[in-house]
NURO-671042 format. One record per residue (C-alpha): x, y, z; residue in one letter. Coordinates in steps of 0.05 Angstrom, whole numbers, m for minus. Layout:
BEGIN
(site (X Y Z) 'a') ...
This chain:
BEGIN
(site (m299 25 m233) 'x') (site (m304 m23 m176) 'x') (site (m315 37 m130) 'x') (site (m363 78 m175) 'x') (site (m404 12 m175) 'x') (site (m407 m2 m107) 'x') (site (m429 80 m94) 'x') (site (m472 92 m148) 'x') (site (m543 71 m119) 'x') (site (m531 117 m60) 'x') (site (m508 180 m104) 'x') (site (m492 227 m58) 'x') (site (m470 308 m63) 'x') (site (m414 343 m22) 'x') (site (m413 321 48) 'x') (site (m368 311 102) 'x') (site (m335 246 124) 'x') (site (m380 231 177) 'x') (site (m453 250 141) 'x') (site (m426 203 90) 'x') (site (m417 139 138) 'x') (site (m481 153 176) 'x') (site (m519 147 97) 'x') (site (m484 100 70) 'x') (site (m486 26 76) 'x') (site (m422 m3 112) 'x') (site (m415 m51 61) 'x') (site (m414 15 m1) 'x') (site (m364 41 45) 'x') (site (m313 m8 44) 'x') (site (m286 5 m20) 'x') (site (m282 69 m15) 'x') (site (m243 64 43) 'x') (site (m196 17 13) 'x') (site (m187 61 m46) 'x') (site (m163 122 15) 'x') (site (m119 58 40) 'x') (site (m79 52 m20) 'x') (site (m62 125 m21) 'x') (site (m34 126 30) 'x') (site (24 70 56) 'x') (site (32 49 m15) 'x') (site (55 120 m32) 'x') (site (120 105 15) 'x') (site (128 35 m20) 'x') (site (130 72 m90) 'x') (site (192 110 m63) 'x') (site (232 54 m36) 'x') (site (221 12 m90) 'x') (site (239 70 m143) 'x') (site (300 83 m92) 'x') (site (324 9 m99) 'x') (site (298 3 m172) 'x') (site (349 61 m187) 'x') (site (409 33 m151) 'x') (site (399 m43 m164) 'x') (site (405 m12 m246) 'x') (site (468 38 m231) 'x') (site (430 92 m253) 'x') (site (454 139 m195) 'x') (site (527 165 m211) 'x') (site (581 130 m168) 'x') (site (532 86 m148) 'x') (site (543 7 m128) 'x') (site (486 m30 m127) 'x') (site (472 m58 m57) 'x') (site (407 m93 m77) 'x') (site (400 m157 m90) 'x') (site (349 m203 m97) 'x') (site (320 m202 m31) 'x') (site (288 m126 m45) 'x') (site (254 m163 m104) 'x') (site (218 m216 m59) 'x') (site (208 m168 1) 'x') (site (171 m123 m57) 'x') (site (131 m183 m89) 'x') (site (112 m193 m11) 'x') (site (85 m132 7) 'x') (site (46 m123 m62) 'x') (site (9 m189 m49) 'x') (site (1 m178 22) 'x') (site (m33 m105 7) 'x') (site (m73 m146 m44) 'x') (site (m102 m194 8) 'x') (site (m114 m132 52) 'x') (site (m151 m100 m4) 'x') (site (m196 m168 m14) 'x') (site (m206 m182 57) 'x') (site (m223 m112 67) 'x') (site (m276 m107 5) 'x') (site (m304 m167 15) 'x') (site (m315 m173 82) 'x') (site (m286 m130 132) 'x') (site (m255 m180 181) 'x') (site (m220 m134 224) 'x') (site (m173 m182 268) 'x') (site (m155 m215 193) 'x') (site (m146 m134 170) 'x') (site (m105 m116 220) 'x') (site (m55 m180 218) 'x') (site (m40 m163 146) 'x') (site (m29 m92 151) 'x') (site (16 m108 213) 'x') (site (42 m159 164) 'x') (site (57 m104 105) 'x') (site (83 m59 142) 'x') (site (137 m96 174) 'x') (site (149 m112 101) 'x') (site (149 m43 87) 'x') (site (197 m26 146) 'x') (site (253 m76 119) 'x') (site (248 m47 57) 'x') (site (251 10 84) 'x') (site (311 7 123) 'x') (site (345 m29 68) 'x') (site (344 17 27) 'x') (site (363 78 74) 'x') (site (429 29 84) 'x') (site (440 23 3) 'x') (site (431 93 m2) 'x') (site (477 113 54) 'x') (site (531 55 40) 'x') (site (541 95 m23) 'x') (site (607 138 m40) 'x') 
């Protein structure tokens, strides 16, 4: 909704990426481009976190669970840094602030990551 707000006033048919950022307003744009952001690292953070959901509840066969609570906090982590990112990058666009928090979330997303490629291969 947020999105179809922000875009509505400069309706706009079929054009490519770069006719669209030469009429639209930077500040239209930004949502838009956040809404592109969260499909695309997030995707990866779905995965782990349905990876270590599933072994943290024994649901695999054989499995031991190798997750403990520190997967829940590195989780809560990256959600509210991708939320900051999404605020600083809607409402403002501060690029050096931007850029710290998507370094930030995705060293986040890189423990996770790699803890959960060790759960999964520490398995029988």
């Amino acid at each position: 909704m947020f999105l179809s707000a922000a875009l509505t006033p400069n309706s706009v048919k079929a054009m490519t990426k770069d006719q669209f950022a030469s009429r639209i307003d930077a500040r239209a744009r930004w949502p838009a481009d956040n809404y592109n952001h969260l499909l695309e690292q997030p995707t990866q953070f779905y995965a782990v976190s349905l990876v270590l959901a599933l072994l943290a509840k024994n649901v695999i066969p054989g499995a031991k669970s190798a997750v403990n609570k520190t997967d829940l906090y590195l989780a809560w982590a990256y959600v509210g840094v991708r939320i900051l990112h999404s605020l600083v990058q809607t409402m403002g666009n501060n690029i050096p602030r931007r850029f710290t928090l998507f370094v930030t979330s995705s060293a986040v997303l890189l423990i996770m990551t790699a803890r959960a490629a060790k759960a999964v291969l520490a398995q029988e």
